[in-house]
Steps between C-alpha positions, in 0.01 A plus 500: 500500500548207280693169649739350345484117408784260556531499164622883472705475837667221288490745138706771723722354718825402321666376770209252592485372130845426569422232745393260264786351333391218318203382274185665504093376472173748506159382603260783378234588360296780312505699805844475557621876394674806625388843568540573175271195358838368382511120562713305732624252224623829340710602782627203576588454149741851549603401822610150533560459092605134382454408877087553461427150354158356575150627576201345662150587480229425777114377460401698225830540335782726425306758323189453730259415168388089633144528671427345837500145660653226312588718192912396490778708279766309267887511575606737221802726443489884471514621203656790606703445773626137329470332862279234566144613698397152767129484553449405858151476453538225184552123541667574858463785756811396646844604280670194421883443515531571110306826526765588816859427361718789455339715738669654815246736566099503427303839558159496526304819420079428516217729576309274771141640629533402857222232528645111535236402176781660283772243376796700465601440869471150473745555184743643709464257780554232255820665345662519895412129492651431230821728531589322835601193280735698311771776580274792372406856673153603475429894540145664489506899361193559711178669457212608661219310616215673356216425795801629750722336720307549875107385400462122544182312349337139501571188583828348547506177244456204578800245391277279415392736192860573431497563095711748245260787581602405915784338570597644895248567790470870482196711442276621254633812529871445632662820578844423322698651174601196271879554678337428799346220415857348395611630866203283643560228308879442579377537898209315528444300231811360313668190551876603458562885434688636224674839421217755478482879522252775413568813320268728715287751341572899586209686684206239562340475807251218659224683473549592110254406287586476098325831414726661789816409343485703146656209327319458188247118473601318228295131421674279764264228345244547194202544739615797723510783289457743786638530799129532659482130364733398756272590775210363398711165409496351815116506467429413166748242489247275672284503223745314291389205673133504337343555198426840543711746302769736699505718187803287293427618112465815654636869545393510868626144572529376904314828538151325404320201532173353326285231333263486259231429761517795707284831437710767686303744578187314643760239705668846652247701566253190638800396730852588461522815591310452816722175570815715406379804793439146751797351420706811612733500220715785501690724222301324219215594284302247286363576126272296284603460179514288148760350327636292212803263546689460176661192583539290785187428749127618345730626191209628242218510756387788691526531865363688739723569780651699776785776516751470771569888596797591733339802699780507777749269479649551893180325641367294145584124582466318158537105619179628712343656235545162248417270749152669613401600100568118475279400766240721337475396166581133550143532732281753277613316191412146618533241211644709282846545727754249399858437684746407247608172424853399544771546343607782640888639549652109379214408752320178410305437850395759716219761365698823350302688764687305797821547358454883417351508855747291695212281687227451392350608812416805331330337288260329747490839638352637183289196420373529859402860454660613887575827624822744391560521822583139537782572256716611721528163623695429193783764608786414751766721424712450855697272430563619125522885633800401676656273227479812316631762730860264498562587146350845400752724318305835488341711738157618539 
C-alpha cells in the first residue's frame, strides 16, 4: 500500500488548507512531488493562488541541478510561477529578513536520506532559528526516512566538529523523518520556540524502508539517483573526505568508490574478501570494478574500485561498512591514500574527514588500523534513545 506524504494529506484536505490564512513560502526541491509526479509548487500554485509568493531552494538548488560541497545557487525568480526562488545554500544558509517579509506561513517539503552528513536538516534547523525572530509558522509536509525510522548507526558528533553537513549531536544514522527533526529541534535544541507543526504522512511505519513505501525516488540531490544510493550513502560519504573517488561524474555515484592506484581484482581477491568474511559485515556484498569519473575527483582517469552491494538491508550497517573499507584501503594503499585538504562544508580548519566524521577519532581509528569491534565504542545511543522516544509521531 502506498503512504501518503504530507504533501498529499495537505493536496486533499480542504478544510486543512483552510487553516492557513495568510501569506505563503515553499522550501522544495526536485523531489518535492505528488503521487502523480505533479510538483508541490504546482499545487500550491492552485491552492493558495496570489497568496503562494516566494520559494526557496536548499544545497543544490531549487531544481536539484548544483553539484556537491561548496557549489552555491543564485537568487533568481521563476519564470513560471513569477515568484522569487531564495537560495539558502548561496551567500547565506540562513534566510535573511528581506528574503522573510510578507510571509505568514513557510512550508518546507525536502527528501532527506536519514544520515546527519546531509544538509537539508541543518536547513530546516536554521529556518526555526530564524523564524523565532519573526511572527512566522513553519510546517514540514513530511516524508519518509529512507534508511527507516527504528535502526540507529555511528557516532554521535562531536560539537566540536559542528559544520553545515552536522549541526546537532545526533547520529550517523538518526532514526527521524525531517518533521521530526523540527520536533527535536524545538525540544532540545532551540533557544526560544516558535509556532511549528507537521503535516504527518498517511501509512508509514518505523520500520519502513524507502523501497517499502511505493512512493516513486526522484533526485533529492544530483548524486542519488537511486534509492539504493541512499543506503550505501552513509558509507561512501566518508570517502568525500579523500582523494579517492565515491563515483561523482558517474551513473553509479555514492554507490562506488576508487582511485587510479588500485587494481580491483588482485586488492579483493589478495585481501578484501577475506577481511570482509573477518570483519563480520552483514547484508553486504563487495564487487571489484573500474570506472571513469567525468568530472569531479580522478575526472578523465581510470579507477579501479569497489561496488557497494545491498544484499539484505535489515542486518547491512553502511557507517560500518565505510568506516572498515576505509581502514582497508587507507592501509593497503599506503602513500598513495590522501585525506582531503580543507575546505570542506565553509570549513577552513579542521580536515573534511573530521567534519564529515564528527571527531576525528575515527580518524585515528582508521590511521591506527584497530579492530571493528572497537567501533562500537563510538555508539552511545542511551541518552539519545530516550531524547528520541519524547517526540516520535509514528508507530513501529
Amino acid at each position: 500500500m502506498k503512504i501518503a506524504t504530507g504533501l498529499e494529506v495537505l493536496i486533499n484536505d480542504s478544510r486543512l488548507q483552510k487553516e492557513f490564512k495568510g501569506n505563503v513560502a515553499l522550501l522544495c526541491h526536485n523531489a518535492s512531488i505528488d503521487a502523480h509526479f505533479k510538483h508541490a509548487a504546482l499545487s500550491f500554485k492552485t491552492i493558495f493562488g496570489p497568496r503562494f509568493v516566494k520559494l526557496f531552494g536548499p544545497q543544490h538548488g531549487f531544481s536539484t541541478d548544483a553539484q556537491d560541497n561548496m557549489i552555491e545557487t543564485a537568487h533568481v525568480e521563476h519564470p513560471f510561477f513569477k515568484i522569487p526562488v531564495y537560495s539558502l545554500y548561496s551567500e547565506t544558509r540562513v534566510p535573511t529578513d528581506e528574503m522573510l517579509v510578507g510571509i505568514d506561513h513557510i512550508f518546507i517539503d525536502l527528501q532527506d536520506v536519514g544520515c546527519r552528513m546531509y544538509t537539508y536538516i541543518y536547513t530546516l534547523t536554521l529556518l526555526l532559528e530564524k523564524c523565532s525572530e519573526k511572527d512566522i509558522e513553519v510546517i514540514v509536509l513530511d516524508r519518509p526516512n529512507p534508511l527507516n525510522g527504528i535502526t540507529l548507526e555511528g557516532n554521535i558528533l562531536d560539537p566540536k566538529f559542528a559544520s553545515f553537513i552536522g549541526r546537532h549531536p545526533i547520529p550517523v544514522r538518526h532514526g527521524m523523518t525531517i518533521g521530526e527533526i523540527g520536533l527535536f529541534h524545538q525540544k532540545y535544541w532551540a533557544e526560544k520556540r516558535i509556532e511549528y507543526r507537521v503535516i504527518k504522512m498517511l501509512g508509514w511505519e518505523r520500520g519502513m524502508f524507502f523501497e517499502d513505501t511505493q512512493l516513486p525516488w526522484l533526485l533529492p540531490s544530483p548524486n542519488l539517483a537511486r534509492s539504493e544510493s541512499a543506503l550505501t550513502f552513509p558509507a561512501t560519504v566518508l570517502f568525500e573526505g579523500t582523494h579517492l573517488s565515491e563515483g561523482r561524474g558517474t551513473t553509479q555515484s555514492l554507490e562506488i568508490v576508487g582511485h587510479p592506484k588500485i587494481e580491483p581484482y588482485s586488492m579483493f581477491e589478495g585481501h578484501l574478501k577475506q577481511a570482509l568474511k573477518k570483519a563480520r559485515l552483514q547484508g553486504v556484498a563487495l564487487r571489484p570494478m573500474t570506472f571513469m569519473p567525468t568530472f569531479q575527483k580522478q575526472a578523465g582517469k581510470v579507477c579501479g574500485g569497489f561496488q557497494i552491494h545491498v544484499t539484505d538491508k535489515k542486518v547491512y550497517q553502511p557507517w560500518r561498512v565505510g568506516q572498515w573499507l576505509l581502514r582497508e584501503l587507507y592501509h593497503l594503499m599506503d602513500n598513495d591514500f590522501h585525506w582531503l585538504d580543507p575546505p570542506y562544508e565553509y570549513d577552513y580548519i579542521n580536515l573534511p574527514i573530521d567534519i564529515i566524521n564528527g571527531t576525528d577519532r575515527l580518524r585515528h581509528w582508521v590511521e591506527n588500523n584497530e579492530s571493528i569491534e572497537m567501533l562500537r565504542s563510538f555508539e552511545d545511543f542511551k541518552e539519545y534513545r530516550q531524547m528520541l522516544e519524547s517526540i516520535k509521531i509514528y508507530e513501529e
